[in-house]
LOVO-719690 format. One record per residue (C-alpha): residue number from 0; residue in three letters; x, y, z. Coordinates in Angstrom, 2 decimals. Example, Ala and Ser with C-alpha at 12.3 -4.5 7.8 and 13.67 -1.06 7.14 Angstrom:
REM LOVO-719690
<r><nr>0</nr><rest>Ala</rest><x>12.30</x><y>-4.50</y><z>7.80</z></r>
<r><nr>1</nr><rest>Ser</rest><x>13.67</x><y>-1.06</y><z>7.14</z></r>
This chain:
REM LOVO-719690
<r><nr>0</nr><rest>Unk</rest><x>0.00</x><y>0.00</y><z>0.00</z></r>
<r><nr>1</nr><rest>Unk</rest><x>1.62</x><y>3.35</y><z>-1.09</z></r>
<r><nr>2</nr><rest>Unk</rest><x>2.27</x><y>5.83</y><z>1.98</z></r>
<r><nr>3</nr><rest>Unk</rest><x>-0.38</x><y>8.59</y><z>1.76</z></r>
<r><nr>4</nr><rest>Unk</rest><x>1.63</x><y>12.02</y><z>1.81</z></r>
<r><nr>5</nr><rest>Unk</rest><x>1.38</x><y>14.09</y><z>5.25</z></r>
<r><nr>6</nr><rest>Unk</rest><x>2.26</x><y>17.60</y><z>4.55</z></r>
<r><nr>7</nr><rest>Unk</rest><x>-1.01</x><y>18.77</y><z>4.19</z></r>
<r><nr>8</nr><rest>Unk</rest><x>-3.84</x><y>18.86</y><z>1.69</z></r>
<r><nr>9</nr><rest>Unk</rest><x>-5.39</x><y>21.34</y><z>-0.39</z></r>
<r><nr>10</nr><rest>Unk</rest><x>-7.85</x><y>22.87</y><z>0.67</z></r>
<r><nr>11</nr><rest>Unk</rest><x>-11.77</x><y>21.42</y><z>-0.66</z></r>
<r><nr>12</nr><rest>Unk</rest><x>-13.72</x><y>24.72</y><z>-2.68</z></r>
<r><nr>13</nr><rest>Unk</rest><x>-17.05</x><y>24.99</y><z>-2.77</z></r>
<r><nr>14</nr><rest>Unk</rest><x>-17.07</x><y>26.02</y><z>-6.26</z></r>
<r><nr>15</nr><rest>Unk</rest><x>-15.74</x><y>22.30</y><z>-7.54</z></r>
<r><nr>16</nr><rest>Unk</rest><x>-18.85</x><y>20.99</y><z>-5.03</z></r>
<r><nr>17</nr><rest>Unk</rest><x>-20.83</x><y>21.84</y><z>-7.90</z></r>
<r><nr>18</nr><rest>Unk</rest><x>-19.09</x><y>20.71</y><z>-10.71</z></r>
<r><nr>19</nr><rest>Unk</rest><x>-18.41</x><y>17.11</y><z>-9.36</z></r>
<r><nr>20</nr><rest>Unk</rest><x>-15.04</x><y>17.20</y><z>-11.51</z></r>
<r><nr>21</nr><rest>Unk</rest><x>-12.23</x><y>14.18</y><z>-11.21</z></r>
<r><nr>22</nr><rest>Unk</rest><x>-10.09</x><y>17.15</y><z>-9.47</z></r>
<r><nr>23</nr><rest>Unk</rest><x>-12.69</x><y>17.03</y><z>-6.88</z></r>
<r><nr>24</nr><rest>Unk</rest><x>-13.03</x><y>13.26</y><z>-6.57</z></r>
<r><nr>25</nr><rest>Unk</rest><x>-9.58</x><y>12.82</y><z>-6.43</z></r>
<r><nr>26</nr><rest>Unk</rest><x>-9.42</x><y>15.80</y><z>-3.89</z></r>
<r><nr>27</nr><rest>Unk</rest><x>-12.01</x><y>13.29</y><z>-1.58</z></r>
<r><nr>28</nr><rest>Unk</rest><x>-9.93</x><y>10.49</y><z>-1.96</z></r>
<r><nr>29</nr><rest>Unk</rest><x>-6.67</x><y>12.41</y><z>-0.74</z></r>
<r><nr>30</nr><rest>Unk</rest><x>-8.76</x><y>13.55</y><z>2.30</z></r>
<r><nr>31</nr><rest>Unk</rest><x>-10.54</x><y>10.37</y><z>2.98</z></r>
<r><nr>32</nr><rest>Unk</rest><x>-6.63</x><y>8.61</y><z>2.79</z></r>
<r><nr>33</nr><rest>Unk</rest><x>-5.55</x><y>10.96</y><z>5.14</z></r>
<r><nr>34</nr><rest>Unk</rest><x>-9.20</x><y>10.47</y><z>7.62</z></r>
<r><nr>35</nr><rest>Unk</rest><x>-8.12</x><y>6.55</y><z>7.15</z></r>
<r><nr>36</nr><rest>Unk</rest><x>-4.55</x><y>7.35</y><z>8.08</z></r>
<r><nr>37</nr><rest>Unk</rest><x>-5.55</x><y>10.07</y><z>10.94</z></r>
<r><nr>38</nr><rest>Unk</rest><x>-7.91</x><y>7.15</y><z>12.41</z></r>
<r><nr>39</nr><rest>Unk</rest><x>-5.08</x><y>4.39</y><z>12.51</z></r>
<r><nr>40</nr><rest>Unk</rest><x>-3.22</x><y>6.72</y><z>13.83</z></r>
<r><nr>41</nr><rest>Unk</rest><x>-5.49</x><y>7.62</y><z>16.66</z></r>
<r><nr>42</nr><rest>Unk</rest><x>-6.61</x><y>3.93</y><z>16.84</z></r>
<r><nr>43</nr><rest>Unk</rest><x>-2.86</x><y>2.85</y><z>17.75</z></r>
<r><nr>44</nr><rest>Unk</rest><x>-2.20</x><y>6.21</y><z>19.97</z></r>
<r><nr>45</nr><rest>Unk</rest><x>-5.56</x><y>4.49</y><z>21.98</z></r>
<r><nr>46</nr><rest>Unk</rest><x>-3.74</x><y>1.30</y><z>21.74</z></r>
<r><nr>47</nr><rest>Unk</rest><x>-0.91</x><y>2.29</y><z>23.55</z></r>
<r><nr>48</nr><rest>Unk</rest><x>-1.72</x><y>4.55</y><z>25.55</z></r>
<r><nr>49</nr><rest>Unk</rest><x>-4.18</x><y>1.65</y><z>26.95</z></r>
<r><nr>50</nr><rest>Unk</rest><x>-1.41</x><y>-0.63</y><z>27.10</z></r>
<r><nr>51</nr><rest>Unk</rest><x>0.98</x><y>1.91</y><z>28.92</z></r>
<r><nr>52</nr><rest>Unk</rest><x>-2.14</x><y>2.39</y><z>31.89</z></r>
<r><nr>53</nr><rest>Unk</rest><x>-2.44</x><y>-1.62</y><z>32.02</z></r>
<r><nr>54</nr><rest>Unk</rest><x>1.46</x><y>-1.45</y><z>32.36</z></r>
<r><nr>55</nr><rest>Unk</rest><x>1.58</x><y>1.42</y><z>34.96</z></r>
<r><nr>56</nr><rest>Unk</rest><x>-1.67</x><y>-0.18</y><z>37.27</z></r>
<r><nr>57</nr><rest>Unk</rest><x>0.41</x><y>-3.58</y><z>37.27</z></r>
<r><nr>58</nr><rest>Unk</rest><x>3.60</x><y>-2.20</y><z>38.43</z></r>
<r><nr>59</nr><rest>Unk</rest><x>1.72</x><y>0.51</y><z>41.20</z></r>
<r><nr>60</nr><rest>Unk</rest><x>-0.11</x><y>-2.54</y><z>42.38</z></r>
<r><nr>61</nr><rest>Unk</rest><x>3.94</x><y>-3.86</y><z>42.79</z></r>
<r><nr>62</nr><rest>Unk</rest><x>5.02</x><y>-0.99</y><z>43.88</z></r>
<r><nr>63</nr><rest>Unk</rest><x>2.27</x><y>-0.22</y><z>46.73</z></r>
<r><nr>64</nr><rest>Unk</rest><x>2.83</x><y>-4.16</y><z>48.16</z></r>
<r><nr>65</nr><rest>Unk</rest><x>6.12</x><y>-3.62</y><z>47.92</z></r>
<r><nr>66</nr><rest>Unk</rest><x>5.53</x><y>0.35</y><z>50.02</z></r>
<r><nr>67</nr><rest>Unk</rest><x>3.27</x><y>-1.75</y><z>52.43</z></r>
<r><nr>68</nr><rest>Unk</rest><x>6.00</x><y>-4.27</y><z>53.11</z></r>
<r><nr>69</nr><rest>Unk</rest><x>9.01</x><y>-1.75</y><z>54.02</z></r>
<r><nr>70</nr><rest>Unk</rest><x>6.44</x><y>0.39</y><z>56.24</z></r>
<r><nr>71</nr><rest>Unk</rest><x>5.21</x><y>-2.91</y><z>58.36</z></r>
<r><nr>72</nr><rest>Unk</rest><x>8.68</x><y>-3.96</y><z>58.19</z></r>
<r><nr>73</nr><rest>Unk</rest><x>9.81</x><y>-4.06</y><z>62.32</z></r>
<r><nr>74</nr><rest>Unk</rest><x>13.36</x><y>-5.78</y><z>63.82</z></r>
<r><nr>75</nr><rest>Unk</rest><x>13.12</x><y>-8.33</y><z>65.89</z></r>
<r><nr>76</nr><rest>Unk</rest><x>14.67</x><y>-6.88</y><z>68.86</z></r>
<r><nr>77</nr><rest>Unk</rest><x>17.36</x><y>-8.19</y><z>70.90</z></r>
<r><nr>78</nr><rest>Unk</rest><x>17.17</x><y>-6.84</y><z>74.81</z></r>
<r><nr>79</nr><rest>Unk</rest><x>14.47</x><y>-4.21</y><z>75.92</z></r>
<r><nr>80</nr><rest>Unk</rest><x>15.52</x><y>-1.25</y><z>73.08</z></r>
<r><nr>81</nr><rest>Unk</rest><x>16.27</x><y>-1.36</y><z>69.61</z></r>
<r><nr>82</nr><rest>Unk</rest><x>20.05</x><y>-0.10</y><z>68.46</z></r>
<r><nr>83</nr><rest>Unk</rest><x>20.68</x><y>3.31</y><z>67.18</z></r>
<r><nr>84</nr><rest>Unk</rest><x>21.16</x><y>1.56</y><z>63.68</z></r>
<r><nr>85</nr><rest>Unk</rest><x>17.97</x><y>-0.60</y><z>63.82</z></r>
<r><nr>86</nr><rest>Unk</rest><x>16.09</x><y>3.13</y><z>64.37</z></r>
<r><nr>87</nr><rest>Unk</rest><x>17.42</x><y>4.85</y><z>61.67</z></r>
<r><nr>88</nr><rest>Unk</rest><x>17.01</x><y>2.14</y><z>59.43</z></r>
<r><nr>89</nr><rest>Unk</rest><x>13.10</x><y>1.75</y><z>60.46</z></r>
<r><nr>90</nr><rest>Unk</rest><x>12.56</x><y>5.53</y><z>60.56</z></r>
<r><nr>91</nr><rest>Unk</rest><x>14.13</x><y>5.33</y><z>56.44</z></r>
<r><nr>92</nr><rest>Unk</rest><x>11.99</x><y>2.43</y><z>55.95</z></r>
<r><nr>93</nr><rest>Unk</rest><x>9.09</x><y>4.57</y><z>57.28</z></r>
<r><nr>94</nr><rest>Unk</rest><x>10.06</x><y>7.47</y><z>55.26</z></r>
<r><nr>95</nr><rest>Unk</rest><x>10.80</x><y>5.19</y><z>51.92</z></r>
<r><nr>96</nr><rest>Unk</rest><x>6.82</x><y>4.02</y><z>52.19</z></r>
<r><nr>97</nr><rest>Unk</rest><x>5.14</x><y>7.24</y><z>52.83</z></r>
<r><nr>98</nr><rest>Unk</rest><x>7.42</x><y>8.55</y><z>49.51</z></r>
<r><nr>99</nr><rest>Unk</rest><x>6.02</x><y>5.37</y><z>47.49</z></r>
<r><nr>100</nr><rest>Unk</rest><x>2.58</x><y>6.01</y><z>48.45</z></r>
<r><nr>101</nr><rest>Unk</rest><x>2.77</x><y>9.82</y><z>47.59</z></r>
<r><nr>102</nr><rest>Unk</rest><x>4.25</x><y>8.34</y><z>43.92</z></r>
<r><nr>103</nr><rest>Unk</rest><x>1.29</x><y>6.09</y><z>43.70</z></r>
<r><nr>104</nr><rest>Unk</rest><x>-1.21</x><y>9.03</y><z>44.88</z></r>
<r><nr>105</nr><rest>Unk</rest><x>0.22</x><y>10.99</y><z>41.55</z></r>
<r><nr>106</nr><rest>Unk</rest><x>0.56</x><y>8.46</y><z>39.59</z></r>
<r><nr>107</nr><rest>Unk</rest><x>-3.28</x><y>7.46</y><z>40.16</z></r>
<r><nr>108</nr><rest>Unk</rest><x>-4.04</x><y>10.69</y><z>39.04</z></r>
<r><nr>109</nr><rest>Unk</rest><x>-1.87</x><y>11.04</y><z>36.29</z></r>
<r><nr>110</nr><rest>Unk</rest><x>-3.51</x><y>7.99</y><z>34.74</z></r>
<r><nr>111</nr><rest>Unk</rest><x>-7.19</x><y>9.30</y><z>35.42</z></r>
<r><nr>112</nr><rest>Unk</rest><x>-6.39</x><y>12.37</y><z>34.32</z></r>
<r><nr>113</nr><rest>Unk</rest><x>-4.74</x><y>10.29</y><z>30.91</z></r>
<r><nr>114</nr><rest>Unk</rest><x>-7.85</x><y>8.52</y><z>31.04</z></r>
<r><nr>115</nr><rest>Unk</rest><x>-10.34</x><y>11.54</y><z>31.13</z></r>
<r><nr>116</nr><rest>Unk</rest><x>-8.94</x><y>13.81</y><z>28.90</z></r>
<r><nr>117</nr><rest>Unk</rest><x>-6.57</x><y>12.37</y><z>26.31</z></r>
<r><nr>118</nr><rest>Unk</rest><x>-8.44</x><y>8.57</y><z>25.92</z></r>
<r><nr>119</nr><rest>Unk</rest><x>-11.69</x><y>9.65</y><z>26.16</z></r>
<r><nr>120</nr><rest>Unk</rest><x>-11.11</x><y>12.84</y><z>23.93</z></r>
<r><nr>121</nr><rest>Unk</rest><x>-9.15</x><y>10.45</y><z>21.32</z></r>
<r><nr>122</nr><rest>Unk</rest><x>-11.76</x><y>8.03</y><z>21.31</z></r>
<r><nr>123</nr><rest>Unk</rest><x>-14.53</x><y>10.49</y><z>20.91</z></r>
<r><nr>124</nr><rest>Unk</rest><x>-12.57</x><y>12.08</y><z>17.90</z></r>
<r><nr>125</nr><rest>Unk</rest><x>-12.56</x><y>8.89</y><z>16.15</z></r>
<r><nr>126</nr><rest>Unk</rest><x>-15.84</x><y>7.46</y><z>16.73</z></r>
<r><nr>127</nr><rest>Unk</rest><x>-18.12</x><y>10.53</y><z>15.63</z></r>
<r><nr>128</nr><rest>Unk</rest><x>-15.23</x><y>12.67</y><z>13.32</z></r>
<r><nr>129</nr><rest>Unk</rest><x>-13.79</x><y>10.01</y><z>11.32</z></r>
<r><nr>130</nr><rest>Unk</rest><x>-17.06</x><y>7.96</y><z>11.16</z></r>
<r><nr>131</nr><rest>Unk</rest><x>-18.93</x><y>11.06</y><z>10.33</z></r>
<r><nr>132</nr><rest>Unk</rest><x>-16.77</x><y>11.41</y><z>6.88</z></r>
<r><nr>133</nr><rest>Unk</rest><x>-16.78</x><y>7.92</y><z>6.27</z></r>
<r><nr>134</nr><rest>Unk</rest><x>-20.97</x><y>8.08</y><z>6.47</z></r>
<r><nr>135</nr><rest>Unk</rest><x>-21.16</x><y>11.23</y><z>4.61</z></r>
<r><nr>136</nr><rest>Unk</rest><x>-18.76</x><y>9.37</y><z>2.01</z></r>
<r><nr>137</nr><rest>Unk</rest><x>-20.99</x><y>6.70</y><z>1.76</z></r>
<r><nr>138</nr><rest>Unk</rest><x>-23.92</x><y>8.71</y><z>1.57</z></r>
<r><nr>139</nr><rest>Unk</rest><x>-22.06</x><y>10.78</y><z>-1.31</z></r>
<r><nr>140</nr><rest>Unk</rest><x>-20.91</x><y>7.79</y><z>-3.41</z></r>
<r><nr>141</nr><rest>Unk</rest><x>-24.89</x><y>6.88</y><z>-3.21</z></r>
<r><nr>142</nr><rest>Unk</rest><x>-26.33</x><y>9.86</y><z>-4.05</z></r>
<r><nr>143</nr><rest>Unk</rest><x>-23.64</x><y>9.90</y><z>-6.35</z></r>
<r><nr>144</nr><rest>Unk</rest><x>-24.97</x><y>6.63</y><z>-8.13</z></r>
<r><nr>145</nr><rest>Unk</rest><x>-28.47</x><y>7.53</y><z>-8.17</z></r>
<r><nr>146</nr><rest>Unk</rest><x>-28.09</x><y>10.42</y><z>-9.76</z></r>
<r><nr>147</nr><rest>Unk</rest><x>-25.84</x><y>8.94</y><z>-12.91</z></r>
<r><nr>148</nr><rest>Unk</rest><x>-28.34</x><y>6.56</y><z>-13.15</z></r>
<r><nr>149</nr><rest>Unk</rest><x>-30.79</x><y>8.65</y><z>-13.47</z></r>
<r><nr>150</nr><rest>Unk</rest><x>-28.78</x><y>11.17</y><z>-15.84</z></r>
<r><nr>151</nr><rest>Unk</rest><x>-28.00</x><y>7.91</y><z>-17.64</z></r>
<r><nr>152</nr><rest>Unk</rest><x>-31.87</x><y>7.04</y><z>-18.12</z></r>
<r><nr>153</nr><rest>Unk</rest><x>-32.58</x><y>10.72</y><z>-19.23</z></r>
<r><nr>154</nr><rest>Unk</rest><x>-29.97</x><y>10.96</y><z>-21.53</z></r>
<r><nr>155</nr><rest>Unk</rest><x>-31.19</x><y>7.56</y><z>-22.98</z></r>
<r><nr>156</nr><rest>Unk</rest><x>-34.78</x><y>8.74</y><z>-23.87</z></r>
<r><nr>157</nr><rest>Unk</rest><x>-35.69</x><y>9.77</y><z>-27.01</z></r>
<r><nr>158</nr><rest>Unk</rest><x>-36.93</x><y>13.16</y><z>-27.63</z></r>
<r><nr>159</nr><rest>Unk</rest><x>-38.36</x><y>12.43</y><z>-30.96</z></r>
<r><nr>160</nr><rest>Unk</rest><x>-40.75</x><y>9.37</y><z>-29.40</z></r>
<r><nr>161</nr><rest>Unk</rest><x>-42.51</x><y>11.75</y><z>-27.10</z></r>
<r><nr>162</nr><rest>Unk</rest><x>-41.61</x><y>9.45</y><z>-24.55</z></r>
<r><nr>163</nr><rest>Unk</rest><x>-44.23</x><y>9.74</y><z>-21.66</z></r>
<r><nr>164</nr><rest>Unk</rest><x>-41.59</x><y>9.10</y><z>-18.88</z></r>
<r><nr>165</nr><rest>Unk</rest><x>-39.72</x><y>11.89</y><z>-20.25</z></r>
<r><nr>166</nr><rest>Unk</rest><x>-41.49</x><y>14.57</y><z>-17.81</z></r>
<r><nr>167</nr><rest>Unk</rest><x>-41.00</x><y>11.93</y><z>-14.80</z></r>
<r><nr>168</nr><rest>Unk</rest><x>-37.79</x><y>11.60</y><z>-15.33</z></r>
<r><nr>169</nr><rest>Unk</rest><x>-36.78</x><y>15.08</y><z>-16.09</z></r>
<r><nr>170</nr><rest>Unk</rest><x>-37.94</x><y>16.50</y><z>-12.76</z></r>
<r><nr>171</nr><rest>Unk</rest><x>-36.49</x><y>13.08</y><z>-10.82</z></r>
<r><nr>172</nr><rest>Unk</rest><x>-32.77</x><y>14.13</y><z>-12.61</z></r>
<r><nr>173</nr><rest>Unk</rest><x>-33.40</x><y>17.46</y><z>-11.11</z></r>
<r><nr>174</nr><rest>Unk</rest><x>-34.32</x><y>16.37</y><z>-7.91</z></r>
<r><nr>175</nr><rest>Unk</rest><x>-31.46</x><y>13.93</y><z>-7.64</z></r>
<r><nr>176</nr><rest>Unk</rest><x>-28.76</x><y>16.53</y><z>-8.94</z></r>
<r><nr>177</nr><rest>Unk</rest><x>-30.08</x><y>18.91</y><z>-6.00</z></r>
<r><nr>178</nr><rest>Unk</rest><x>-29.66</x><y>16.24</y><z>-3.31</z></r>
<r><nr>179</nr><rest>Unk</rest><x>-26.37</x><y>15.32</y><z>-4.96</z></r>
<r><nr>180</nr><rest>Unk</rest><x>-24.97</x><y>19.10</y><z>-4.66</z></r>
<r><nr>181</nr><rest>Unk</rest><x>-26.59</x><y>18.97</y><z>-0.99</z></r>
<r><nr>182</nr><rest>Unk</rest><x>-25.06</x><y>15.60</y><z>-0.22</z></r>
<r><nr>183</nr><rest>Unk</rest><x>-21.34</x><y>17.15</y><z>-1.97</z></r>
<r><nr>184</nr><rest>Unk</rest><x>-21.28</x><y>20.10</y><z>0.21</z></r>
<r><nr>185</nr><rest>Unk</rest><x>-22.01</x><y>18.47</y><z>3.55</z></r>
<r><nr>186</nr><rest>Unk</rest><x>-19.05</x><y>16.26</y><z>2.57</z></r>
<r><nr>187</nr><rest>Unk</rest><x>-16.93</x><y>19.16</y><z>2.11</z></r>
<r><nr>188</nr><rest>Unk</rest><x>-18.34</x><y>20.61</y><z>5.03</z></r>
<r><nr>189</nr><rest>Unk</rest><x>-17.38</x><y>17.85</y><z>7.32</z></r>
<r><nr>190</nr><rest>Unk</rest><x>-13.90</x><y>17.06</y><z>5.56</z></r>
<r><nr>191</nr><rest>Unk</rest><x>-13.35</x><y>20.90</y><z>6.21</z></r>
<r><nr>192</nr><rest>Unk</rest><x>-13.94</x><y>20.73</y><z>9.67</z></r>
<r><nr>193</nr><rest>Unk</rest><x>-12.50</x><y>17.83</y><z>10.56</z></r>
<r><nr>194</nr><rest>Unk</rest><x>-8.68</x><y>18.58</y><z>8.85</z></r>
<r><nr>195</nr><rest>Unk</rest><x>-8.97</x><y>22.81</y><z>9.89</z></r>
């Protein structure tokens, strides 16, 4: 698969909306390769950011045992008093755990805060942005169908028959090139908005 080009795109006008020229289709398919690479992108940013919060619960879960261990941790005395040594080694011990619980106090809010704000925000971005293009693509490439096969049907009728149809058909190739310019500028509109 060829690497889509990242440097930015031109920008969609609203004047080749109307036209419906290969410039414009083409234009599409450069944004929707860029959506599709913007949304793997985000996808795998998800992805590992998810793994790097299952990573950093496992090792605070380690790291708090680890914090209650050294602050429960007591000498087993020899003669009524501990030593000088066995004191300052408890009191460090002491200090040691209430410092690893403070790290896992920040750290626990470092990943909500990850969680809130950059997952949630990422996964919102993909799920209504980049599916919103895709279903106004889709919507497009129908509208887009039924209104060259319609065209198609028009242009096949014969003038010189006095084809009865010919009035049916005629207003349903006007009605479907409205809903087709309609359906091209909501495209735009959403491809605008979602790369500006």
């Amino acid at each position: 698969m060829a690497e889509v080009q990242r440097d930015g795109l031109p920008p969609l006008e609203y004047s080749e909306c109307f036209m419906d020229s290969p410039s414009f289709r083409d234009l599409i398919d450069m944004y929707d390769k860029e959506l599709e690479a913007n949304g793997a992108d985000v996808k795998a940013l998800i992805k590992g950011c998810q793994s790097m919060i299952t990573a950093t619960e496992e090792f605070s879960k380690v790291q708090q045992s680890f914090a209650h261990q050294i602050s429960k941790f007591k000498f087993q005395t020899i003669g009524e008093e501990k030593t000088e040594d066995e004191q300052l080694i408890m009191n460090s011990f002491q200090t040691f755990a209430q410092l690893l619980f403070a790290i896992e106090d920040y750290r626990h809010n470092m990943i909500s805060i990850i969680s809130v704000r950059l997952l949630k925000t990422l996964d919102t971005f993909r799920k209504e942005q980049v599916h919103k293009s895709r279903d106004e693509r889709k919507k497009f490439e129908r509208c887009a169908e039924k209104y060259y096969t319609t065209l198609d049907n028009y242009l096949r009728m014969s003038v010189k028959k006095k084809d009865p149809n010919i009035m049916e058909v005629s207003c349903c190739y006007g009605n479907d090139l409205m809903e087709l310019r309609t359906v091209r500028m909501e495209l735009r509109t959403v491809e605008w908005d979602i790369h500006w």
